[in-house]
C-alpha positions as CSV (number, residue, x, y, z in Angstrom):
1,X,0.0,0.0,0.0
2,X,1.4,3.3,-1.0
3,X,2.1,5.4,1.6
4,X,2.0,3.3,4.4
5,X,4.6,1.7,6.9
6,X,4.9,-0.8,9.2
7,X,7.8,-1.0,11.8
8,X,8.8,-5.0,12.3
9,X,6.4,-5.3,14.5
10,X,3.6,-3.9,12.8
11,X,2.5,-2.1,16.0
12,X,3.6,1.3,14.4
13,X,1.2,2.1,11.1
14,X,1.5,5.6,9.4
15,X,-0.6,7.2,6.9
16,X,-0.3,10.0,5.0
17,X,-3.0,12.3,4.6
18,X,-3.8,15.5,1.8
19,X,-5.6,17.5,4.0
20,X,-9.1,17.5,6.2
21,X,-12.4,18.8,6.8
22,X,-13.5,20.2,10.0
23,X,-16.8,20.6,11.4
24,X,-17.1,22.9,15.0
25,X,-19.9,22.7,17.4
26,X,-22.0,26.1,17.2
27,X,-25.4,26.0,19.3
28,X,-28.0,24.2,20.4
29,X,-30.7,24.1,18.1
30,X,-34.8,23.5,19.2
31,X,-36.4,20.1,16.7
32,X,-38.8,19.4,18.9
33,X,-41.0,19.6,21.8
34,X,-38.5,21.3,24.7
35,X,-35.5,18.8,22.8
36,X,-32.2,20.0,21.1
37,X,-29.7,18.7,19.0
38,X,-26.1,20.0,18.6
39,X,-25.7,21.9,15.4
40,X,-22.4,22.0,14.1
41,X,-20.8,24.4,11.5
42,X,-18.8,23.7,8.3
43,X,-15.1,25.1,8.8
44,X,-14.1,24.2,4.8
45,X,-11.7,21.7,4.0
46,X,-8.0,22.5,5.5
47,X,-5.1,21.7,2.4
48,X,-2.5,21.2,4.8
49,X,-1.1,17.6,4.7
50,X,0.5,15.3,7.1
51,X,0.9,11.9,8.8
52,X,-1.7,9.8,10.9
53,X,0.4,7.6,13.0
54,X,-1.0,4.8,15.2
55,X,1.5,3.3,17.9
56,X,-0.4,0.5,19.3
57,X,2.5,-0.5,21.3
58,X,2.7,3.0,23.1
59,X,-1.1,3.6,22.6
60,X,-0.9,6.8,20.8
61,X,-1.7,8.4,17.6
62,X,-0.3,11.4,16.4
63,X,-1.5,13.9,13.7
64,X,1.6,15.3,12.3
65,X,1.5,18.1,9.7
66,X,4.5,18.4,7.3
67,X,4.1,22.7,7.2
68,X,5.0,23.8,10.6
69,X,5.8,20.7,12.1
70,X,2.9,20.7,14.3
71,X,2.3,17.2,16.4
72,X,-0.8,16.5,18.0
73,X,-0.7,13.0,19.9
74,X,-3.9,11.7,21.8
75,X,-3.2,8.6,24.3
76,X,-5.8,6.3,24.1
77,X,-6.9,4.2,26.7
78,X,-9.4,2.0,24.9
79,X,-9.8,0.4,21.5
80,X,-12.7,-0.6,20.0
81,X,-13.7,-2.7,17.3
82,X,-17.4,-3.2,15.5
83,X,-18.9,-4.8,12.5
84,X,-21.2,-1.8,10.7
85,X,-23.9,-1.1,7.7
86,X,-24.9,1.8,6.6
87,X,-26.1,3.8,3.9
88,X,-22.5,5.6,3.1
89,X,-20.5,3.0,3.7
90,X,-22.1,-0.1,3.4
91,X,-20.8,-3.1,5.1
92,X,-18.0,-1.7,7.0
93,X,-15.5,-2.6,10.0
94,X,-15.0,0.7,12.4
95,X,-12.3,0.9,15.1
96,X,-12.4,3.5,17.5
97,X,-9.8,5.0,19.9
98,X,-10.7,6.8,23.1
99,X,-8.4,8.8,24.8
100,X,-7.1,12.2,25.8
101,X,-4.7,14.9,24.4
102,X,-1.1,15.1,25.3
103,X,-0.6,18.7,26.2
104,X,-4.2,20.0,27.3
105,X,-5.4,16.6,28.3
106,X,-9.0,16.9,27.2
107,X,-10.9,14.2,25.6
108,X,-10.0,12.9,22.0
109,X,-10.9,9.8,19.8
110,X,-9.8,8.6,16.1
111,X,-12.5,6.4,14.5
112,X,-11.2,4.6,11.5
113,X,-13.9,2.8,9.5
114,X,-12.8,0.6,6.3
115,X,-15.3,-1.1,3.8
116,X,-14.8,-2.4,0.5
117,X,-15.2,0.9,-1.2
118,X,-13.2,2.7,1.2
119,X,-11.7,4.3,4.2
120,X,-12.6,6.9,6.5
121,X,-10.7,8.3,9.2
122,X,-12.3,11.3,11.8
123,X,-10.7,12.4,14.9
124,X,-13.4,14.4,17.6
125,X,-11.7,16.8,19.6
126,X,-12.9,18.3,23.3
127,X,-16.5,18.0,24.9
128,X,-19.5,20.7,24.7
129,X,-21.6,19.9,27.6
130,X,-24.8,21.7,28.1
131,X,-26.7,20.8,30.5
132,X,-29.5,23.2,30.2
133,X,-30.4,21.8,26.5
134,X,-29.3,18.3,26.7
135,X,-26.2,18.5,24.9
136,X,-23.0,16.2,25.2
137,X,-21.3,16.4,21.9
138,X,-17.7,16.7,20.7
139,X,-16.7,20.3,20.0
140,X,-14.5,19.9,16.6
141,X,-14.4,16.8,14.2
142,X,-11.7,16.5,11.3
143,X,-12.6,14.2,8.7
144,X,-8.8,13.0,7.1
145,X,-8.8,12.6,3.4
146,X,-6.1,9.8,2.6
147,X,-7.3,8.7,-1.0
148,X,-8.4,5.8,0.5
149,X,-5.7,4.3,1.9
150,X,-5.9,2.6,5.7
151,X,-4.8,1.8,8.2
């Protein structure tokens, strides 16, 4: 697979990525009788383009952009793994890593999900928690666009 590694032990993967799309909680928004939902904003897509890198051994992954340098690592304590269907992506296989952020530790997961037509790899960012209207929802989600390619 093109632009993926493996270290001999296969418990280091990387995967390069072209860029990202971020969505960012806004406001609770009234759909019903006294009930909210979390309404979340389109940021654009973000052409800056990196490495997703899964340690399994060290239980981290690491977002690391090429401009800048910049390294984001989450260290997850719990890993995940379901059978899926849906309408997008079919019959799919979705891993997902909970954890928290190295240098602010607030919450973080990476969920990768991989079907026959694909891959899709989103990482949620910090909590919104309103009490008020109901609402426990991650505050930013990047959606990694990595032609494909999995991990």
């Amino acid at each position: 697979m093109q632009g993926q590694t493996f270290s001999a032990s296969r418990r280091m993967k990387t995967l390069q990525f072209l860029g990202y799309a971020l969505s960012q909680y806004s406001q609770p928004v009234l759909v019903g009788s006294n009930k909210y939902e979390a309404m979340f904003t389109n940021m654009g897509e973000i052409h800056k383009s990196g490495s997703l890198i899964l340690d399994e051994l060290n239980k981290t992954f690491t977002i690391q952009f090429f401009q800048g340098g910049d390294s984001w690592v989450c260290h997850f304590t719990s890993e995940e793994t379901t059978n899926k269907h849906d309408s997008f992506m079919g019959d799919s296989q979705e891993t997902t890593y909970n954890g928290m952020w190295s240098d602010d530790n607030k919450e973080c997961v990476m969920i990768v999900t991989k079907s026959s037509s694909g891959c899709l790899i989103r990482v949620k960012s910090g909590k919104v928690i309103d009490s008020v209207h109901g609402i426990n929802e991650w505050k930013k989600i990047y959606m990694f666009s990595t032609r494909g390619e999995c991990f």
